[in-house]
C-alpha positions in Angstrom: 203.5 -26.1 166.8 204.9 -22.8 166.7 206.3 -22.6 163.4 202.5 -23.9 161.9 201.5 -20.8 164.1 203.8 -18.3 162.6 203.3 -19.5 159.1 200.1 -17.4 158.4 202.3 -14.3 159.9 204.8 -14.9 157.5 202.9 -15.3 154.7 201.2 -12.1 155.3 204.8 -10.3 155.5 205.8 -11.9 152.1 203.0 -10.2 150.7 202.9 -7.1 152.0 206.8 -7.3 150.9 205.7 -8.5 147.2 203.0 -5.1 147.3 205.7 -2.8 148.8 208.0 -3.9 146.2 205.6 -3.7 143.0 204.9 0.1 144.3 208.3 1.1 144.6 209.1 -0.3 141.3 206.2 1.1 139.9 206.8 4.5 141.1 210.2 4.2 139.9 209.1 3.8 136.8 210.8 0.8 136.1 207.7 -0.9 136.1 205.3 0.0 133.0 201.8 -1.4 132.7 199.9 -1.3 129.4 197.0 1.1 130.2 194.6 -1.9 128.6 196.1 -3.6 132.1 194.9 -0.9 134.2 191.6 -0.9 135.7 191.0 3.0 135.7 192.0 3.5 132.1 189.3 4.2 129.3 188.5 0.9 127.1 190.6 0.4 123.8 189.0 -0.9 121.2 191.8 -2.1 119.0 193.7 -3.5 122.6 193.6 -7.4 122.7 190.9 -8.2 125.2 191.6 -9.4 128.8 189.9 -9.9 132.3 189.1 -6.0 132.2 187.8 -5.8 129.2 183.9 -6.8 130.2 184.7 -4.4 133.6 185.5 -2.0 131.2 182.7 -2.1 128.8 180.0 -2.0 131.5 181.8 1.2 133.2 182.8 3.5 129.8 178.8 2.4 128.4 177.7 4.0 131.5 179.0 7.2 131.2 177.7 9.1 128.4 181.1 11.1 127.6 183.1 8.1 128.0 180.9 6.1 125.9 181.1 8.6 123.0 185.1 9.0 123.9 185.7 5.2 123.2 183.0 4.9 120.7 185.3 7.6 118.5 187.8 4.8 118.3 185.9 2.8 116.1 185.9 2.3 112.5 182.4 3.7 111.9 180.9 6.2 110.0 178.1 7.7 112.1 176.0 10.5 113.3 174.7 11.9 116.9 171.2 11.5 117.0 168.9 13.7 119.6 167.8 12.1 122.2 164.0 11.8 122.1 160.6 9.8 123.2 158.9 8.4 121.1 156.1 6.3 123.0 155.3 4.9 126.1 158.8 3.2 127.4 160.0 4.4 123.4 162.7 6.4 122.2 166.5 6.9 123.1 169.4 8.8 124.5 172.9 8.9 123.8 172.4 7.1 120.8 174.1 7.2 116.9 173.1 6.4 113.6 175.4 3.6 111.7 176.0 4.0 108.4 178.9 2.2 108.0 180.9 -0.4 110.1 184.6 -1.0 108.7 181.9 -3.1 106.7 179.1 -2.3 104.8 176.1 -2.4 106.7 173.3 -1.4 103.9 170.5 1.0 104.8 171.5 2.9 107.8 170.3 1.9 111.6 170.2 3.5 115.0 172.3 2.3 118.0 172.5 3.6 121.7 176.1 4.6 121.8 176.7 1.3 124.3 175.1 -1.0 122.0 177.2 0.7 119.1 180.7 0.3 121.7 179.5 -3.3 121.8 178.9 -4.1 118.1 182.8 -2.3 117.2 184.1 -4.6 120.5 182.7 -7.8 118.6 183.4 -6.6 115.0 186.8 -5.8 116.1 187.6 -9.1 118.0 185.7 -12.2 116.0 183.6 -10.6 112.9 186.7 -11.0 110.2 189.0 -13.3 112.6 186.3 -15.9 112.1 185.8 -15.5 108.7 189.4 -15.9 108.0 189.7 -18.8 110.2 186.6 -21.2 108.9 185.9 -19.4 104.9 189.1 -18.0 104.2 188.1 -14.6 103.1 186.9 -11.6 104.7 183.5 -10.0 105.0 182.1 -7.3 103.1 178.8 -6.8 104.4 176.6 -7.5 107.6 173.4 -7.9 106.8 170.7 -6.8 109.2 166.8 -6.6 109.7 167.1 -3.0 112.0 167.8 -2.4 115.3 165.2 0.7 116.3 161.8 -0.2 116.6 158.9 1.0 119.2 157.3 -1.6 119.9 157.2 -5.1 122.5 158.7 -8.4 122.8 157.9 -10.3 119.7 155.3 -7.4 118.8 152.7 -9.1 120.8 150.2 -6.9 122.9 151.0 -7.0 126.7 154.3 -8.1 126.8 157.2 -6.1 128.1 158.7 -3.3 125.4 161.5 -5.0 123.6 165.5 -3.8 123.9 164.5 -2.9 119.8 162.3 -0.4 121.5 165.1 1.8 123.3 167.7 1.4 120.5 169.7 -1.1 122.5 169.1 -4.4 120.0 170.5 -4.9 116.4 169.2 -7.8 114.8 171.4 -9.8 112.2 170.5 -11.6 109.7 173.7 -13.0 107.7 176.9 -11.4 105.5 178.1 -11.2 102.2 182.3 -12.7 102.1 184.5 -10.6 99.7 184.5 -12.8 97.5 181.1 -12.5 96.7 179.6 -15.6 99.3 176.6 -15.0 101.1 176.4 -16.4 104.7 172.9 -16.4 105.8 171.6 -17.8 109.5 168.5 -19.3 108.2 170.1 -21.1 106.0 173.7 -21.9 107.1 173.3 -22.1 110.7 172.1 -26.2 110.6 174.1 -26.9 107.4 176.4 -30.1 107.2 180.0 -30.5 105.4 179.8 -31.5 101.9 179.2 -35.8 102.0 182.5 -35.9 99.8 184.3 -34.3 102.9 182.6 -36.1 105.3 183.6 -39.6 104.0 187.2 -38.1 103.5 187.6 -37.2 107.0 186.2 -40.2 108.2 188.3 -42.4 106.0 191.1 -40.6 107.4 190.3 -41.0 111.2 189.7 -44.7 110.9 193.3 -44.5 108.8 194.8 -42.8 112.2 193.2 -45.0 114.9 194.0 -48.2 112.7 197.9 -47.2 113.2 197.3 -45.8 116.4 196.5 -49.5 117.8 192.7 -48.5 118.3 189.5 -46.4 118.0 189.6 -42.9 119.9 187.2 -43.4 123.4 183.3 -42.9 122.1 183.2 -39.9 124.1 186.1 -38.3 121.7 184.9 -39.6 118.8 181.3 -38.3 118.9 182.3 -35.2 119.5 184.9 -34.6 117.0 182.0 -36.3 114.4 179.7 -33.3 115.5 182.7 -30.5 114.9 183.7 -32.0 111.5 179.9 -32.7 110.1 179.6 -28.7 110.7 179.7 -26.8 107.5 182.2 -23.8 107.4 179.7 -21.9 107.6 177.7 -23.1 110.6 181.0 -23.3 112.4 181.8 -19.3 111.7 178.1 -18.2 112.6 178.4 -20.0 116.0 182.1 -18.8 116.2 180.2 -15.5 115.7 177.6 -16.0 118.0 180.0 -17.1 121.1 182.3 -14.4 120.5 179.1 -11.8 120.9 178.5 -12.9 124.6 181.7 -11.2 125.4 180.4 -8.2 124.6 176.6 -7.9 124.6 174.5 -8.7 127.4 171.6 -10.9 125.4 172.9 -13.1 122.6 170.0 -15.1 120.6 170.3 -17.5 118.0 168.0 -20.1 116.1 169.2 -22.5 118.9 166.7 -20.1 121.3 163.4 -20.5 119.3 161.4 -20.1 116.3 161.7 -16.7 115.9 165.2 -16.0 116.1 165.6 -19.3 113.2 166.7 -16.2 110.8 168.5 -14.2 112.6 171.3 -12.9 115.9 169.5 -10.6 118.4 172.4 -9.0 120.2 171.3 -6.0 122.7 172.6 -4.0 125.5 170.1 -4.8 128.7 168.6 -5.8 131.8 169.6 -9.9 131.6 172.6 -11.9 130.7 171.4 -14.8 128.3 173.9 -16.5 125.7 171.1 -18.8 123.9 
């Protein structure tokens, strides 16, 4: 009975033993962190992400100085805007104008310097990773259909202003690959693997579970069929699409609705939705 009742005591003691310990070594400086690892340092763009990165984001987008601190990290060419009102509930602050990404980006658009810190976070961390990993070539181009805009949700009379109307959403629409592909959601987003592919790979799998002494569970198997029935292309604009939840606060796809069937709306708002 009394060791059960010491054993929260001691446990406590280990701890404060383990923190003591860390300190000391720490203030020793035997003990170095990697500032990306430190809660209070500014965010790195180039830093490989971790459990501080989102924590991070939110605090340096805050902060107008820090924003435009971090945002000078980034391979872009851009210009400080003034900040102005344009309308009721339209206009900006704190915003740029992109001209250039580390890709081309065609005619020119306007970003709030979060929304901008959250386009070179994803651009940085999935844009050309995914298009090495499912097309085997990098992009060239983002193609876009603009980001500013003063006016509401889906342009409709009496709805709410949309993010588009504060410079906080940048809609796009596909990309052109270096070696001259063109990716395009409207298109590619729904668009199977070849047939010639399709009976290949499932040639092979029966091939596999014939020597494996059976079929893999129906579970399994259905959903490897709807990974490998994915074109390249569809599986790199939903890589694309996840990866931008980790940095913007409203992802939209065609998987929302009809109007986003085109096109990624990514913005920097009120709500978290990763549709």
């Amino acid at each position: 009975m009394d060791q059960t009742r010491h054993t929260p005591r001691r446990v406590l003691l280990l701890a404060l033993l383990a923190s003591t310990l860390t300190w000391w070594t720490w203030q020793a400086g035997h003990l170095v962190i990697p500032d990306e690892w430190k809660p209070w340092t500014p965010l790195q763009i180039d830093a490989l992400p971790n459990v501080l990165t989102r924590q991070k984001l939110a605090r340096d987008s805050v902060d107008p100085l820090a924003c435009r601190s971090v945002l000078a990290q980034a391979q872009m060419r851009l210009r400080r805007l003034d900040d102005r009102e344009t309308g009721v509930g339209c206009g900006f602050d704190n915003a740029v104008t992109i001209e250039r990404t580390s890709v081309a980006v065609g005619e020119a658009f306007s970003l709030t310097c979060r929304a901008a810190l959250s386009l070179a976070m994803w651009e940085r961390h999935e844009l050309q990773q995914a298009a090495q990993r499912h097309l085997g070539s990098k992009v060239a181009k983002i193609e876009h259909f603009g980001s500013y805009a003063c006016r509401n949700l889906y342009g409709q009379a009496g709805r709410a202003r949309s993010q588009h109307a504060t410079a906080d959403a940048l809609d796009i629409a596909g990309f052109v690959l270096e070696d001259g592909r063109r990716i395009r959601v409207v298109s590619d987003w729904h668009s199977p693997q070849p047939l010639d592919k399709i009976n290949t790979r499932r040639q092979s799998s029966a091939r596999s579970a014939v020597s494996r002494g059976g079929a893999a569970p129906p579970e399994a198997a259905g959903s490897e069929e709807a990974n490998a029935e994915m074109s390249a292309e569809a599986a790199f604009l939903r890589d694309l699409h996840t990866g931008a939840c980790r940095y913007f606060d409203v992802v939209l796809g065609p998987n929302y609705n009809r109007a986003h069937a085109d096109h990624f709306h990514f913005d920097r708002g009120r709500a978290r939705i990763c549709r």
